[in-house]
C-alpha positions in Angstrom: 0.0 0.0 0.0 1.3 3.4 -0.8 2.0 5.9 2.2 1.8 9.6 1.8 5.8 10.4 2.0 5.5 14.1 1.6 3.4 17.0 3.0 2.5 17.9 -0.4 2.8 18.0 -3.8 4.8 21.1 -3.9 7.2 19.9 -1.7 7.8 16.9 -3.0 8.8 18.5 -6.5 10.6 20.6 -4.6 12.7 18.3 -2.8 13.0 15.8 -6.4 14.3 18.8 -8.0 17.3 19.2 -5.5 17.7 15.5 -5.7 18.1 15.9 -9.2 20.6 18.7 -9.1 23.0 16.7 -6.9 22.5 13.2 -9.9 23.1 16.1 -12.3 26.9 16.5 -10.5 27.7 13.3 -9.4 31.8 12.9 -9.6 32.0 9.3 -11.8 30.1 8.3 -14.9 26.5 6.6 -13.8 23.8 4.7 -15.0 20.2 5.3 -13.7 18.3 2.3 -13.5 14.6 1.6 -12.4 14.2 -2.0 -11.7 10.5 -3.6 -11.3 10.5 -5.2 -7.8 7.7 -7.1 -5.2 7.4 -3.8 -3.2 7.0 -1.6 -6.7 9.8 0.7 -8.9 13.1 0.6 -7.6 15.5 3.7 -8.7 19.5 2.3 -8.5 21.9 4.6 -9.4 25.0 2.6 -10.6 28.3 3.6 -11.7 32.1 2.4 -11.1 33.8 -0.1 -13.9 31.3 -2.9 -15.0 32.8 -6.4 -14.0 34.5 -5.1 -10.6 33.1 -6.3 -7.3 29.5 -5.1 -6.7 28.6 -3.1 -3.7 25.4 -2.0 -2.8 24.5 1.1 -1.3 21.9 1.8 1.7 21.3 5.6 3.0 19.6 6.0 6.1 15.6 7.1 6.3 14.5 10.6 5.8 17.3 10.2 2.9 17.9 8.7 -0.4 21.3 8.0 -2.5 22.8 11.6 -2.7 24.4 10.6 0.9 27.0 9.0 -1.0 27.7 11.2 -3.1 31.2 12.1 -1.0 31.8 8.5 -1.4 31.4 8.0 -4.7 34.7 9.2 -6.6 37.0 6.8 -4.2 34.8 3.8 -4.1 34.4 3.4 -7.7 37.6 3.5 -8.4 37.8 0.1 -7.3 34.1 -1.2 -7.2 31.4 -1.2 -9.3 28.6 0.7 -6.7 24.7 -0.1 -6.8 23.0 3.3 -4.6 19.8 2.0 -4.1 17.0 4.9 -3.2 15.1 2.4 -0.4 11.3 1.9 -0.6 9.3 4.7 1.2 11.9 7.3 1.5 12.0 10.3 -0.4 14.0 9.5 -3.3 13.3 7.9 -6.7 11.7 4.6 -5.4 7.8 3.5 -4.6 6.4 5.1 -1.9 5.8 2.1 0.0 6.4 1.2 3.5 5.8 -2.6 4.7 6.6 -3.4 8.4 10.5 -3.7 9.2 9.3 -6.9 10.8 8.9 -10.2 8.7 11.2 -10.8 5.3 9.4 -7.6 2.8 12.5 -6.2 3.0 14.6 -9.0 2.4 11.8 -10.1 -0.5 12.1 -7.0 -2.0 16.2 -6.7 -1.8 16.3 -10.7 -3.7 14.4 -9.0 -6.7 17.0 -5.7 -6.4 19.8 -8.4 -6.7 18.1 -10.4 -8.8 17.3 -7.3 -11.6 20.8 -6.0 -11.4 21.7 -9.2 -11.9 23.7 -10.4 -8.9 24.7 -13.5 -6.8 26.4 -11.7 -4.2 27.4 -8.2 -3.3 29.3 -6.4 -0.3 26.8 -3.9 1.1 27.4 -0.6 2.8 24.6 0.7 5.3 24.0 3.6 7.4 21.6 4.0 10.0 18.1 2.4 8.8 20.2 0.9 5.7 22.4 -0.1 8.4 19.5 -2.4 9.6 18.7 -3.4 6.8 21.7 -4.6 5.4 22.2 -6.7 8.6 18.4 -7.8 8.1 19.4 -8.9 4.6 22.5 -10.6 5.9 21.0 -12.7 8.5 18.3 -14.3 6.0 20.5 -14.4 3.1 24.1 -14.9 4.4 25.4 -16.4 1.3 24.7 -13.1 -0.8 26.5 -11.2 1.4 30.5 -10.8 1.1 30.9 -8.4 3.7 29.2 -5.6 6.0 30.3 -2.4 6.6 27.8 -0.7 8.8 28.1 3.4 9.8 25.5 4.2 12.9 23.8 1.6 12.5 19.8 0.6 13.4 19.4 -3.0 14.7 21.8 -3.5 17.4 21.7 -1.0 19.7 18.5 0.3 21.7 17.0 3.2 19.5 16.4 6.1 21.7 13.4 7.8 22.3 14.8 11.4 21.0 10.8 12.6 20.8 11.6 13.1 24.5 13.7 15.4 24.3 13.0 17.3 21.1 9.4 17.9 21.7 10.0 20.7 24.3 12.7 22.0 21.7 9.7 22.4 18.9 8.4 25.2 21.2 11.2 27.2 20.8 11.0 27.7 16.9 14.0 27.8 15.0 16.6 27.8 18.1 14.9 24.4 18.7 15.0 23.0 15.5 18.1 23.8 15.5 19.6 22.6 18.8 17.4 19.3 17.5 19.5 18.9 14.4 22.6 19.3 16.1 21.6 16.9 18.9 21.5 14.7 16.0 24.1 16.0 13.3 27.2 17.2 15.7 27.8 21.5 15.9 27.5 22.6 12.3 30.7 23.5 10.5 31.9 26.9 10.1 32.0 26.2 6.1 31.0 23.3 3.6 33.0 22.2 0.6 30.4 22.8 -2.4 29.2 19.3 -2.7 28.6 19.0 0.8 26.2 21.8 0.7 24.4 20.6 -1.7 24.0 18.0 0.1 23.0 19.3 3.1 20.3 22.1 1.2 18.8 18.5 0.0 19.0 17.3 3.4 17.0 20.6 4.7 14.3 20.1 2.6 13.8 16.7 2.9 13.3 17.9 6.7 10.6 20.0 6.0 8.7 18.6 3.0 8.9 15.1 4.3 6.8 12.9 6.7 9.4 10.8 9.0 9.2 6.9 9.8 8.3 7.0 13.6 8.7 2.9 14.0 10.6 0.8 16.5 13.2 -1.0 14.5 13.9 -4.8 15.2 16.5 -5.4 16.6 18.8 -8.9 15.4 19.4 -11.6 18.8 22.3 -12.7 20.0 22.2 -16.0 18.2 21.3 -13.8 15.0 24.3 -11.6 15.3 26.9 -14.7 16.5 25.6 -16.4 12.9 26.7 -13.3 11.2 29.9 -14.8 9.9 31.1 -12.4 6.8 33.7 -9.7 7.3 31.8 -6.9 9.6 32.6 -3.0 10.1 30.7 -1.4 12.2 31.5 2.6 12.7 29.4 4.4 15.4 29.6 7.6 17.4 29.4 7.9 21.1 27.4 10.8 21.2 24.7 9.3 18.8 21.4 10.8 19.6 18.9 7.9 18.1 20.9 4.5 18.2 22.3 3.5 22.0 26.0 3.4 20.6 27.8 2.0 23.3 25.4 -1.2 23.3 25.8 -1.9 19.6 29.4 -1.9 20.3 29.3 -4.5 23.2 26.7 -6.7 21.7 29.1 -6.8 18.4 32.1 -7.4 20.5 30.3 -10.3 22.5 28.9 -11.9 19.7 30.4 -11.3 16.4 34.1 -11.3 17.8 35.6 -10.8 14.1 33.7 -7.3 13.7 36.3 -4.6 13.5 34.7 -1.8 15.0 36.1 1.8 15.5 33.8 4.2 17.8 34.4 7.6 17.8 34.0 9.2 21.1 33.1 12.4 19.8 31.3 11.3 17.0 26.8 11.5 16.5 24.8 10.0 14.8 25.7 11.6 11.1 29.7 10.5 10.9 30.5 11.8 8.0 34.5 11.4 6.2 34.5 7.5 6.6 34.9 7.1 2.7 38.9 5.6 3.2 38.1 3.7 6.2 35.4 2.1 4.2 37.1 2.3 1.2 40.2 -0.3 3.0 37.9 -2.7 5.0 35.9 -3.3 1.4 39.4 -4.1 -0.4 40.1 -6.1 2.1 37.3 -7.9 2.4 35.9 -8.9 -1.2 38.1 -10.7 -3.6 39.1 -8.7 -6.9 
């Protein structure tokens, strides 16, 4: 069933518009393909030599594939990359949104590989791609080479940051914008030109889109000790929606191999992971 993703019609041209100025610069030659899937259309925006080792792509919610766009340039040099835009966020794809609970999500990801025309793939996640690239790797653990997960959903508790924000809304845009720092880190004094493209899109997307208020499974124990690819798991200490600190004890007590690096000052957006990701990938999928 469809779900209403944006406030309005206006601002959801709005905020496709912005999307497609940033696809208008990406850094590497792309393809833009729309694959027909169980959950609906499926926009993949693919690019890196045709032939290298595939790795697919997972932005977080209130997102879609212009998050890698910092990414990009490195990582295809070396891979070929499949951005997916995920189901019933506000990017290219249907505006569906099936529970997180149960295997849609894994159902729908089989016909993804299966259109682009893959056996197995490494996949990079962040936040809710985070969970559900490890929601994809527990049911199909042969497709998956290796995980490298930034801030990851599925693991940790997820905080209740409502809590704490509500009482900000009051205080208009002060509030909103101690809310997206409690969230995003202190804003930088300056943003390189892609970045702020980036973020403009971002902003947008904040206002013209309805969020995903849903608790997020989370995998067992026993799910997480069957986990047995290569793992990287990148999370801030300060992360305002994902309890950090758990998803770095559960990983260390159950999937031993996981190399994880936490960031004590990090949140929940950590951005300039592109060469850490970029070295754990090479060394964890075969040329």
């Amino acid at each position: 069933m469809t779900v209403a993703i944006y406030r309005s019609k206006s601002a959801a041209a709005a905020a496709a518009a912005l999307y497609r100025d940033v696809l208008d610069r990406w850094p590497v030659p792309k393809e833009e393909l729309y694959l027909p899937t169980c959950q609906g259309r499926t926009f993949v925006l693919a690019c890196g030599p045709k032939g290298a080792p595939p790795v697919l792509l997972l932005h977080g919610a209130q997102a879609n594939s212009a998050a890698w766009l910092p990414d990009t340039a490195l990582w295809a040099s070396r891979f070929r990359l499949y951005a997916v835009d995920m189901i019933g966020e506000p990017g290219f794809s249907a505006p569906v949104r099936p529970a997180l609970a149960g295997d849609a999500h894994a159902s729908w990801l089989d016909d993804v590989f299966e259109g682009l025309g893959l056996r197995t793939a490494g996949i990079v996640g962040t936040s809710l791609g985070g969970w559900l690239a490890l929601d994809y790797a527990k049911r199909r653990p042969m497709a998956v080479q290796a995980l490298a997960l930034i801030c990851p959903a599925g693991i940790g508790r997820q905080k209740n940051l409502l809590l704490k924000a509500a009482p900000l809304l009051l205080l208009g845009s002060w509030g909103k914008r101690r809310i997206r720092e409690m969230v995003f880190g202190p804003p930088p004094k300056a943003l390189p030109a892609e970045l702020q493209l980036i973020a403009n899109l971002m902003e947008s997307i904040g206002r013209a889109a309805k969020p995903r208020i849903v608790n997020i499974p989370r995998l067992t124990d026993e799910e997480l000790r069957r986990l047995a690819m290569p793992i990287l798991a990148v999370v801030g200490r300060q992360d305002a929606l994902i309890n950090s600190v758990q998803t770095r004890e559960r990983l260390e007590q159950n999937a031993p191999h996981a190399k994880i690096c936490f960031i004590e000052d990090g949140y929940h957006f950590l951005p300039s992971q592109s060469e850490r990701v970029f070295a754990f990938l090479q060394q964890s999928i075969p040329p």
